[in-house]
C-alpha positions as CSV (number, residue, x, y, z in Angstrom):
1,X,115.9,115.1,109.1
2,X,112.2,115.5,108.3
3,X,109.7,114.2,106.3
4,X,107.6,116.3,103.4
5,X,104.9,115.5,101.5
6,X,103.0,117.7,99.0
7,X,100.0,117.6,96.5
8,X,100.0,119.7,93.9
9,X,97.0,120.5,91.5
10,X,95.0,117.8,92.4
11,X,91.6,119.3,91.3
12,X,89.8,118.9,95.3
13,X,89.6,121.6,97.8
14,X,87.3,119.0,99.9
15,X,87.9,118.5,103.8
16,X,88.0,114.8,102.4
17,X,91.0,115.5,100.1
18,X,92.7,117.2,102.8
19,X,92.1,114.3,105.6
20,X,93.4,112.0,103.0
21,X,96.6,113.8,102.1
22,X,97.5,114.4,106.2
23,X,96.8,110.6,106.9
24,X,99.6,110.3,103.9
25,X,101.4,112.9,105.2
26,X,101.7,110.3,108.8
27,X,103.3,107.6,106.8
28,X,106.2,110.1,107.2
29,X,106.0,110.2,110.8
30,X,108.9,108.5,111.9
31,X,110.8,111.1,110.4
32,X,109.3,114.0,112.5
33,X,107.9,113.0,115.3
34,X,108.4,116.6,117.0
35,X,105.4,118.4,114.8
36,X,103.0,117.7,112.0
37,X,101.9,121.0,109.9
38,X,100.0,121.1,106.7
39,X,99.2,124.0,104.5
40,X,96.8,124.4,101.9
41,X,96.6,126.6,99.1
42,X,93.7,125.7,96.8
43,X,94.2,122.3,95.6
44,X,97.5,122.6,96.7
45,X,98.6,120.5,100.2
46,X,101.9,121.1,101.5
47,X,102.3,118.9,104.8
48,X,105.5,118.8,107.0
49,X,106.8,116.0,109.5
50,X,109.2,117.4,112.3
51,X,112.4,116.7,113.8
52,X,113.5,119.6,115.6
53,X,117.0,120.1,116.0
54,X,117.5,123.8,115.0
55,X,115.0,126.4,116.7
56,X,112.9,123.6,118.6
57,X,110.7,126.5,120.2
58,X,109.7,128.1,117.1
59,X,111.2,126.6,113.9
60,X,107.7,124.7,113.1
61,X,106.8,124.3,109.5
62,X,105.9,125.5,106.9
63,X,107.5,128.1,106.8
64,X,106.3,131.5,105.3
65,X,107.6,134.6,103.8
66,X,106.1,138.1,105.4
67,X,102.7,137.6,104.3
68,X,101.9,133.7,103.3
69,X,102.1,134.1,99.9
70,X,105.1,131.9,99.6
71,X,105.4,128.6,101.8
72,X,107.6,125.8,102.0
73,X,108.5,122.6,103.3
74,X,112.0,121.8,103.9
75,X,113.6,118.7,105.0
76,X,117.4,119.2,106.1
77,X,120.0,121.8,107.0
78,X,121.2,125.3,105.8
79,X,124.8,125.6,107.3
80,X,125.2,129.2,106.2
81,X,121.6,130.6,107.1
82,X,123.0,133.5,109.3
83,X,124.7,134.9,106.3
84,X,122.4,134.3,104.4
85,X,119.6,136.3,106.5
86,X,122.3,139.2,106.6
87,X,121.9,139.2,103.2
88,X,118.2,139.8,103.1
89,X,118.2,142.4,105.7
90,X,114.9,144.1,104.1
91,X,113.0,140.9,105.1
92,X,111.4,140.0,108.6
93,X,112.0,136.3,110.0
94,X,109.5,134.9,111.9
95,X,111.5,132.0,113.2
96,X,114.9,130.9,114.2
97,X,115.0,128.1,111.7
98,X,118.1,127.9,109.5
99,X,115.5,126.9,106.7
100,X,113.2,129.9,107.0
101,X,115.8,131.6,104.4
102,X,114.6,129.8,101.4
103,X,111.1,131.7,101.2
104,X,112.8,135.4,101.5
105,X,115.5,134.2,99.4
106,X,113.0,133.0,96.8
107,X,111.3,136.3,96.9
108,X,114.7,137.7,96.2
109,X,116.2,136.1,93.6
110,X,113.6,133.6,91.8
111,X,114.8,130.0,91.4
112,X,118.5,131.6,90.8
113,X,118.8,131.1,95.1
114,X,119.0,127.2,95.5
115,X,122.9,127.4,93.9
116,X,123.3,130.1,97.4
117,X,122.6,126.8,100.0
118,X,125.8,125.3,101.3
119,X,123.6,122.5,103.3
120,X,121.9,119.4,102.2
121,X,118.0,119.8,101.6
122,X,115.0,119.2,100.1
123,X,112.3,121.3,99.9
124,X,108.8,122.4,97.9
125,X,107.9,125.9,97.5
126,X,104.3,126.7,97.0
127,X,104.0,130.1,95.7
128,X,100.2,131.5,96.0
129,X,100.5,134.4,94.4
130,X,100.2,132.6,90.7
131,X,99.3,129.0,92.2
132,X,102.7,127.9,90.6
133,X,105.5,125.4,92.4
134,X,109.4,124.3,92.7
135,X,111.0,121.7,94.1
136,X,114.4,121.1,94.4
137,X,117.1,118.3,96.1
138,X,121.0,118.8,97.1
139,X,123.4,118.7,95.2
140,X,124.7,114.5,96.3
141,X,121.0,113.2,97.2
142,X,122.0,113.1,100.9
143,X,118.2,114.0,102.0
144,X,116.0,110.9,99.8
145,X,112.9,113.0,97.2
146,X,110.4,111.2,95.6
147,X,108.1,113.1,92.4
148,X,105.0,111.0,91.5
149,X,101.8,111.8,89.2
150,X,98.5,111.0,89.4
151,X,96.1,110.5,86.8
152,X,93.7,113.4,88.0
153,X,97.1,115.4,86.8
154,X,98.4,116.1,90.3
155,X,102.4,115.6,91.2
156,X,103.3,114.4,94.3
157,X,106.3,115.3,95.9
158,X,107.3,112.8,99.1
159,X,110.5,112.3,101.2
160,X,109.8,108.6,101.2
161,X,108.0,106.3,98.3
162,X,105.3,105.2,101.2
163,X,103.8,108.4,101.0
164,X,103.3,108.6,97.4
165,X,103.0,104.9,95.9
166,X,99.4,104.5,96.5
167,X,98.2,107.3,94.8
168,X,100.2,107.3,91.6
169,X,100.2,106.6,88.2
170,X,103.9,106.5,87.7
171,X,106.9,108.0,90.7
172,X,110.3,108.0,90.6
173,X,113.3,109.3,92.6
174,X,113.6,112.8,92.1
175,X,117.7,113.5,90.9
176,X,119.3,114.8,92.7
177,X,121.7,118.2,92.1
178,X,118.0,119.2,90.1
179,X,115.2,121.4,90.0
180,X,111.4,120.8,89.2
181,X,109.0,123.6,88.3
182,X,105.2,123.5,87.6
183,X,105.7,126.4,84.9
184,X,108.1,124.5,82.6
185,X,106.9,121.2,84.1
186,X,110.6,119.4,83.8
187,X,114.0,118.8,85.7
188,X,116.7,121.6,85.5
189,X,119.9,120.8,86.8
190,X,121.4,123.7,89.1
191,X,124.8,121.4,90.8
192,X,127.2,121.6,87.6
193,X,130.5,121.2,89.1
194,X,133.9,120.1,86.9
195,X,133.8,116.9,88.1
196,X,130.7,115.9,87.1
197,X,131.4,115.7,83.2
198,X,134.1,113.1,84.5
199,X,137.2,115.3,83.0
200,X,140.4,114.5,84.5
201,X,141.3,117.3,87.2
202,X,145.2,118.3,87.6
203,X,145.6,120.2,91.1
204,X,148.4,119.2,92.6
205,X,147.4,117.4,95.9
206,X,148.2,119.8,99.3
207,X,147.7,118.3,102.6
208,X,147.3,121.5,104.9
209,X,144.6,122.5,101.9
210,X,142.4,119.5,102.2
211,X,143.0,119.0,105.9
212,X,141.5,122.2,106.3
213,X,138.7,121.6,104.0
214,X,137.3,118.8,105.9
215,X,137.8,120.2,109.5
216,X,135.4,123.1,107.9
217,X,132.7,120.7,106.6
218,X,132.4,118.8,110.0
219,X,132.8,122.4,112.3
220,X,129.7,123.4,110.4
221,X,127.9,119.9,110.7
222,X,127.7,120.9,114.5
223,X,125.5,123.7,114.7
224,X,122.4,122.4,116.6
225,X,120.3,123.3,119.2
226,X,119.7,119.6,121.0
227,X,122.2,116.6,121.9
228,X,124.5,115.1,119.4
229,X,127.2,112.6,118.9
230,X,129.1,110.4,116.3
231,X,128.8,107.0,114.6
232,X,132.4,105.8,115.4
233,X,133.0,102.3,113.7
234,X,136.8,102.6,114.2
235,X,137.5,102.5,110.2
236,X,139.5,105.8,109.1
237,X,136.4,107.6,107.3
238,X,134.0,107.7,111.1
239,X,137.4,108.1,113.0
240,X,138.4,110.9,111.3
241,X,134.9,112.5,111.7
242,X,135.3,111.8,115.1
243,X,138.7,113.2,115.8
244,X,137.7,116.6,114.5
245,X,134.4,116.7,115.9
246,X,136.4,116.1,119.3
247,X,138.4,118.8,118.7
248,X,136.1,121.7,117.7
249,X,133.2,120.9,120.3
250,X,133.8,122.5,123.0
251,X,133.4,126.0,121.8
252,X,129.8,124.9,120.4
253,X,126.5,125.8,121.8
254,X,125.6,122.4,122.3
255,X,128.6,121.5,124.5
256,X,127.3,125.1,126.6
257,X,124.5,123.4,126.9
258,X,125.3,119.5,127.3
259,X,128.9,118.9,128.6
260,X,131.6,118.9,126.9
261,X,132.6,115.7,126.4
262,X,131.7,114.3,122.8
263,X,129.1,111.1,122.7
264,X,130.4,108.3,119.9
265,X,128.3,105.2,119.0
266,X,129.3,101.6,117.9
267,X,127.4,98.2,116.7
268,X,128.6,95.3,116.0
269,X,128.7,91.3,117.1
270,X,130.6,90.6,120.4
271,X,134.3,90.3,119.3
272,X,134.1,92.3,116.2
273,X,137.0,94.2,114.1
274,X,134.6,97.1,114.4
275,X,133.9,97.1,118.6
276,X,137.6,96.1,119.0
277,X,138.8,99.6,117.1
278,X,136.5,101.9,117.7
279,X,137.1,101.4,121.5
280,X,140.4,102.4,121.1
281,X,139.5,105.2,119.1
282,X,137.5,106.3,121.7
283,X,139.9,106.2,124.3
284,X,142.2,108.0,122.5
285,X,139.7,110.9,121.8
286,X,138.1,111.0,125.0
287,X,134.4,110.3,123.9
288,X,132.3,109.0,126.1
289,X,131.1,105.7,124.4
290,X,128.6,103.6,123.7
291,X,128.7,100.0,122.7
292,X,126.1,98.4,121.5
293,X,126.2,94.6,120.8
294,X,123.9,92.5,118.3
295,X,123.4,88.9,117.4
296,X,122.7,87.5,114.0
297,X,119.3,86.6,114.8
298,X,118.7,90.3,116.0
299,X,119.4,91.5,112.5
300,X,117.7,88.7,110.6
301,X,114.3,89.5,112.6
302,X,114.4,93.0,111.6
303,X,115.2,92.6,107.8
304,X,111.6,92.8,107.3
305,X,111.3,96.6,109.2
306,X,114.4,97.5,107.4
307,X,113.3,96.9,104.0
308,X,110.1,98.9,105.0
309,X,111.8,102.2,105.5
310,X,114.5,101.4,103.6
311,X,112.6,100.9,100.3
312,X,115.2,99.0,98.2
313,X,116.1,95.4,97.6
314,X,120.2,96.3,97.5
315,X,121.7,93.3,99.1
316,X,124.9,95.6,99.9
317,X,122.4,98.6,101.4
318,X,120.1,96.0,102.7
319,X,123.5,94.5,105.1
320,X,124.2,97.3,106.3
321,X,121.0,99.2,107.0
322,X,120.2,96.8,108.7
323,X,123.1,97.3,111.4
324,X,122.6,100.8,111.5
325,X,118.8,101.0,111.6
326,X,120.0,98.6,115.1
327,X,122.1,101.1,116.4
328,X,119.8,104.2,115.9
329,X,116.8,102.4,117.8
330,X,119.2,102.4,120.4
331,X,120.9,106.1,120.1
332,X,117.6,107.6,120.1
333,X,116.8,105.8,123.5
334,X,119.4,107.6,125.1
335,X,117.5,111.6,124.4
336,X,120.1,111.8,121.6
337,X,118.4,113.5,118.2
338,X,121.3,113.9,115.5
339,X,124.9,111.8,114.6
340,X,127.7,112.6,112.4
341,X,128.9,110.0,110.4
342,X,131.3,109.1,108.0
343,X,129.8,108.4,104.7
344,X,131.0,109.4,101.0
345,X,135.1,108.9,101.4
346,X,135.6,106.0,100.0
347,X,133.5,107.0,96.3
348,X,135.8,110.6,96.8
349,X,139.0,108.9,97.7
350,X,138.7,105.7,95.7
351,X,138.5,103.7,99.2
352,X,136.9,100.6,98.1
353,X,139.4,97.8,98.1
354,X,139.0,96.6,94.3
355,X,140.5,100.1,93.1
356,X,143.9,98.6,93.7
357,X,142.8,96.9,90.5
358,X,142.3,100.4,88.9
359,X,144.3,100.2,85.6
360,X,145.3,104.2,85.2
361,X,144.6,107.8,86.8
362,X,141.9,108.0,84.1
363,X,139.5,105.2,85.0
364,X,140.7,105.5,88.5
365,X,139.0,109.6,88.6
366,X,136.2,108.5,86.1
367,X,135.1,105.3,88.6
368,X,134.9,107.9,91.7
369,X,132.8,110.4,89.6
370,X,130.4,107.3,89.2
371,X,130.4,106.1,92.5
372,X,129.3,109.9,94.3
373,X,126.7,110.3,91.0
374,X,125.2,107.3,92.4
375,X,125.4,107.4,96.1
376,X,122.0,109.0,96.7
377,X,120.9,105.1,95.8
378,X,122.8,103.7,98.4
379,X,124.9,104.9,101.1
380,X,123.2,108.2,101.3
381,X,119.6,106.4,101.0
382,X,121.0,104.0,104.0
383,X,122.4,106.5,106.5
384,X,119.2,109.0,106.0
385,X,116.7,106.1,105.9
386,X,117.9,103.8,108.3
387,X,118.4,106.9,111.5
388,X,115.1,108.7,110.4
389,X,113.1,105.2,111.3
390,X,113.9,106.1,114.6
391,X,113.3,110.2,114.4
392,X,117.4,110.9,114.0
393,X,119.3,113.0,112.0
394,X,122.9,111.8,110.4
395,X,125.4,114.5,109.1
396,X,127.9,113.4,106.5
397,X,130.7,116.1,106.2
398,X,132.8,114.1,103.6
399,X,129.5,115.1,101.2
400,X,130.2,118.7,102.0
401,X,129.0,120.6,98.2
402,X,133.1,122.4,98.9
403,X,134.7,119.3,100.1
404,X,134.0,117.7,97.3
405,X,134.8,120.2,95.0
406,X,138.0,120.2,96.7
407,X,138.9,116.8,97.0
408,X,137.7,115.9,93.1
409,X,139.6,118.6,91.8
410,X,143.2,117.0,92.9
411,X,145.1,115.2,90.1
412,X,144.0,111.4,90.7
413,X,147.3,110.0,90.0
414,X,148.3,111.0,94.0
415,X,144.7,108.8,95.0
416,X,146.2,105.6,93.1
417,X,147.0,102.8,95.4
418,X,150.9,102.5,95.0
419,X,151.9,99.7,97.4
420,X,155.6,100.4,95.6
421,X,155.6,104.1,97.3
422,X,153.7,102.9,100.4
423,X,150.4,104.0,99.4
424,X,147.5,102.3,100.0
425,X,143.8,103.0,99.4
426,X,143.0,106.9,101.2
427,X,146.4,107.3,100.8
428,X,146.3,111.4,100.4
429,X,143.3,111.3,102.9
430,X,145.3,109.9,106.2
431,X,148.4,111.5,104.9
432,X,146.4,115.0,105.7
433,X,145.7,114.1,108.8
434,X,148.9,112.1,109.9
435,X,150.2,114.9,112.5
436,X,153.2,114.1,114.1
437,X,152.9,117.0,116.8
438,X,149.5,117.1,117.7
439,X,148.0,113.2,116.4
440,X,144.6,113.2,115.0
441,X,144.3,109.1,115.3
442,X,146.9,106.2,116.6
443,X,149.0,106.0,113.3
444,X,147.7,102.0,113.2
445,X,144.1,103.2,113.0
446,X,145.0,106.0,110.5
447,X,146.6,103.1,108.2
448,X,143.8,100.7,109.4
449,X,142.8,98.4,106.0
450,X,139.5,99.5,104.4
451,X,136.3,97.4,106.1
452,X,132.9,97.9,104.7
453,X,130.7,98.5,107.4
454,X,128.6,95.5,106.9
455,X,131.8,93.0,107.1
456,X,133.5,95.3,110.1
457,X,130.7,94.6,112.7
458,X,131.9,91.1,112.3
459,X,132.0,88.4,109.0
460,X,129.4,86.1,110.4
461,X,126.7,88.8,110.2
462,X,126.8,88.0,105.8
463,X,127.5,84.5,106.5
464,X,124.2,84.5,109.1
465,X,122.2,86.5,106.3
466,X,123.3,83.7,103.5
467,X,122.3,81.0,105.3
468,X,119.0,82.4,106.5
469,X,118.1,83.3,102.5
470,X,118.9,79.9,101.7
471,X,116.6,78.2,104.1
472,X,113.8,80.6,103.1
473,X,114.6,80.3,99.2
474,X,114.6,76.7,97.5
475,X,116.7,76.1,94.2
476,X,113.6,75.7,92.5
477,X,112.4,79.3,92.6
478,X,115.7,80.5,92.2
479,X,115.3,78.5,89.0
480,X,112.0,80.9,88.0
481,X,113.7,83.8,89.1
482,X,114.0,85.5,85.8
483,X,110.3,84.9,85.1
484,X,108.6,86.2,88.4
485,X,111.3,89.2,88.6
486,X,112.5,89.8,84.9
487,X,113.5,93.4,86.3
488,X,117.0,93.2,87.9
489,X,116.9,89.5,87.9
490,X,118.5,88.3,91.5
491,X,121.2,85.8,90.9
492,X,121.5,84.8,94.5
493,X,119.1,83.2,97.4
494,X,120.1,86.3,99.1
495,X,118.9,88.8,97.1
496,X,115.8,86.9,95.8
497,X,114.8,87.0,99.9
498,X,115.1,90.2,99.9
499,X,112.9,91.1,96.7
500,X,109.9,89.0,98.0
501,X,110.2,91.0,101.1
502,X,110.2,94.7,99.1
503,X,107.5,94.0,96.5
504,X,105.1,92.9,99.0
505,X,105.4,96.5,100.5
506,X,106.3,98.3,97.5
507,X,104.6,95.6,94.2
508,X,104.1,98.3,91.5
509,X,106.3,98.9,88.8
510,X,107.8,102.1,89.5
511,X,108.6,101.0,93.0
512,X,110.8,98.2,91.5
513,X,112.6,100.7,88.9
514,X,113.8,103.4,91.6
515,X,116.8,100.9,93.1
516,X,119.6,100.1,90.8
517,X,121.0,96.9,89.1
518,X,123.7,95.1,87.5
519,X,126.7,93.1,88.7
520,X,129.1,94.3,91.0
521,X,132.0,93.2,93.3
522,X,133.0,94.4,96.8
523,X,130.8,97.7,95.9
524,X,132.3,98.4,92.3
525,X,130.0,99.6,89.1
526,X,129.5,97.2,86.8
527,X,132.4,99.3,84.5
528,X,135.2,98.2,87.2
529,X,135.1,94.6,87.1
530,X,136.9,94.8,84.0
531,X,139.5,95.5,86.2
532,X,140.2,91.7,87.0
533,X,139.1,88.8,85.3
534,X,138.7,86.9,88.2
535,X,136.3,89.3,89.4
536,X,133.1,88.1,87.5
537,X,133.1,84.7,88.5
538,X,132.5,86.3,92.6
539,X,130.0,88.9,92.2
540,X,129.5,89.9,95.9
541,X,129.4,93.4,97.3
542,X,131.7,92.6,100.6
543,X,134.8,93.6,100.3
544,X,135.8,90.3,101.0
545,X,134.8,89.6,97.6
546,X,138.0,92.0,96.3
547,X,140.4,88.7,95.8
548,X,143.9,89.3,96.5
549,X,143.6,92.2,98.5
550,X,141.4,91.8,101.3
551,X,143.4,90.0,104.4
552,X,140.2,88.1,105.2
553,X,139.1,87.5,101.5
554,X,136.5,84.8,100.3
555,X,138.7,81.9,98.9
556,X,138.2,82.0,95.0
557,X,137.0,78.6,95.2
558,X,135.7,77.7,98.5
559,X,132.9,80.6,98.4
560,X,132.4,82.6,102.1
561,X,134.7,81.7,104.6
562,X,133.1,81.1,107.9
563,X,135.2,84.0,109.8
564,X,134.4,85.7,112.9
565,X,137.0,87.8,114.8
């Protein structure tokens, strides 16, 4: 991933302006650390922050069409850029960057291209020719946008909140699945797929058919040009990512170029369900693998970082960004730039442990269709945020735009947990991949009970982070809360900790608005916990919170258990 920042109409052509806006433009750093471009057009500042993965040699941006008058700034990945350059075979590429496309394709076919991009991206386009702009976002928010305007009547366009929230009157996140343009000066959305009006879909579910859908979303996830691996936790979702990486690598240019056995990547405290599983995991797929251990008190001193380039005060993203923001300090150390990792199956598949509570097929497809609508506000925010802190890319192939499609278009009654017919939550996910012949995973690790990754590294890690908020928050400002944060009110030690810590970085108003609120237990919308009355008297996101169906659940009225395996 990379980091982009543009200013558009600002009014100031000055040297000053354009210091200003590339000092900005280093806020984003992190994200790029390989290169640091900036283009100016006019008033108009298009600045770029590096990570190069495809093209290292040449790939530096922006990037132009044949003669400058179009530029952009693109952070992300264009899967299908070879045909897509076949396409435009009147056109002359500079570079070898899969991005380079968007210019010629803009040149092509107006704003009617972005719909063409199988690849997660965001990007500005600064067209010189009439001084006007677009900007658009993927179609799931995997890559984080940010639109701001200032009150000389400039927009502002950044990859992360820091390099915007000083400067603006009002930001907010930029949807994703849209389109902004300075001509109309408004949001079109250009990702409309069936699922998204939350109608209920009636394929019949096929096996071979979504097997094969998700080995194509990961073989495309591993074109690069530099080293790679996977985030291998040992649950089903990073396991399966795993399994087909292993399979498919050694024909890739990557493995050409460095060996041919896969890298995999694991955190967690020593003794964890996590480190424990994905070890076999790794055996059983030959990886070579990495282990890394951390302590509670290693995570509570970085909570402070993590909430930095985080930017939210989610408990539930704030657990376990912090756990991954560990682990990709460390991956990075080791010369490796990108992972592939297994976010987005459990909103697809219904994986979260309190949709054994779903009442019918209905609120069952129409929960799911929430969850992915919302993911670009946490687990897609987490897994971009937290490895970009540290200059490295994640891929998520269960985000695939076609896997999706695929996957939401199946009849939801066959995704409903039936522990009468044997099926429990992923049911028609490990079915697809339970080979007999030629085994993907050990059948116990393909049928291995849904753990949220910030209770698999190990229970005491939310237990540690409790008690840590409680010492640092008395029951007298938890008393106040409502009147120093009427916004999203926190209703526990923990959370209140964790808002001091964000609006101290991020105090203004629009900062506060971008991260969403409202009750929720072990990860549900606030719509599912009328799925159990019991629910709403233990609003926490852990799973263990999902009461009568976790093994390790909290005990209804004990609170946490003090667990650690």
């Amino acid at each position: 991933m990379c980091g982009i920042l543009a200013v558009l109409g600002c009014g100031d052509e000055s040297q000053g302006k354009r210091v200003h806006v590339l000092e900005l433009s280093r806020r984003l750093k992190h994200r790029g650390p390989d290169w640091s471009g900036l283009h100016q057009v006019a008033d108009n500042y298009l600045c770029h922050q590096r990570l190069a993965i495809i093209d290292p040699a040449s790939g530096d941006q922006p990037l132009y069409n044949e003669d400058k008058s179009v530029s952009v700034a693109v952070n992300g990945e264009i899967y299908n850029h070879e045909e897509l350059r076949a396409r435009l075979s009147g056109h002359r590429f500079r570079t070898g960057s899969d991005c380079e496309v968007i210019a010629h394709l803009y040149e092509e076919y107006g704003e009617r291209f972005i719909d063409m991009l199988d690849g997660v991206f965001s990007f500005v386009l600064l067209d010189a020719r009439d001084k006007s702009f677009i900007a658009a976002r993927d179609a799931i928010g995997v890559t984080p946008l940010y639109i701001g305007w200032g009150i000389d009547g400039s927009v502002w366009i950044s990859s992360e909140m820091k390099g915007l929230n000083d400067d603006c009157e009002h930001f907010e996140i930029f949807p994703p699945g849209n389109l902004y343009s300075s001509k109309e000066k408004c949001f079109k959305r250009w990702y409309n797929p069936p699922w998204f009006s939350e109608v209920i879909p009636s394929v019949p579910y096929d096996p071979l058919r979504l097997r094969s859908a998700f080995e194509k979303a990961v073989i495309k996830r591993l074109m690069t040009d530099v080293p790679f691996g996977v985030l291998l936790s040992g649950g089903l979702d990073s396991s399966l990512v795993a399994a087909v990486a292993a399979r498919h690598f050694a024909g890739t240019k990557a493995a050409k170029r460095w060996g041919t056995r896969l890298h995999s990547f694991c955190v967690g405290l020593e003794g964890s369900p996590d480190l424990k599983a994905a070890k076999e995991v790794a055996d059983h797929l030959g990886t070579v693998h990495h282990e890394f251990n951390f302590t509670v008190q290693d995570g509570i001193d970085a909570i402070e970082d993590v909430i930095y380039h985080i930017e939210t005060y989610d408990v539930t993203t704030i657990r376990a960004s912090t756990l991954m923001f560990q682990m990709s300090r460390k991956i990075k150390a080791l010369g490796v730039k990108m992972v592939i990792s297994g976010e987005g199956a459990d909103e697809i598949f219904g994986g979260y442990l309190y949709f054994h509570k779903a009442p019918n097929k209905e609120e069952f497809h129409q929960e799911t269709c929430r969850k992915i609508k919302a993911l670009h506000q946490y687990d897609c925010l987490r897994a971009n945020k937290a490895t970009s802190a540290w200059g490295l890319e994640v891929r998520v192939p269960f985000l695939d735009k076609e896997f999706i499609d695929e996957a939401m278009s199946i009849d939801p009654e066959w995704k409903m947990i039936r522990p009468d017919l044997g099926r429990i939550e992923k049911w028609i996910l490990r079915k697809a991949f339970d080979d007999e012949e030629q085994p993907f995973l050990p059948k116990h690790i393909l049928y291995r009970q849904k753990e949220q990754f910030s209770d698999g590294v190990g229970y005491s890690w939310i237990d540690g982070l409790k008690d840590h908020a409680a010492s640092n928050v008395s029951d007298k400002m938890m008393s106040n809360a409502k009147f120093i944060y009427p916004h999203n009110t926190p209703t526990t030690k923990e959370a209140y900790y964790y808002r001091m810590i964000f609006e101290r970085y991020f105090p203004q108003s629009s900062a506060i608005l971008t991260v969403p609120g409202g009750p929720s237990v072990a990860c549900s919308t606030a719509k599912a916990i009328e799925w159990d009355a019991q629910w709403s008297g233990n609003l926490d996101p852990s799973g263990r919170a999902a009461l009568g169906v976790h093994l390790s659940a909290y005990e209804q009225d004990k609170g946490p258990q003090k667990k650690e395996n």
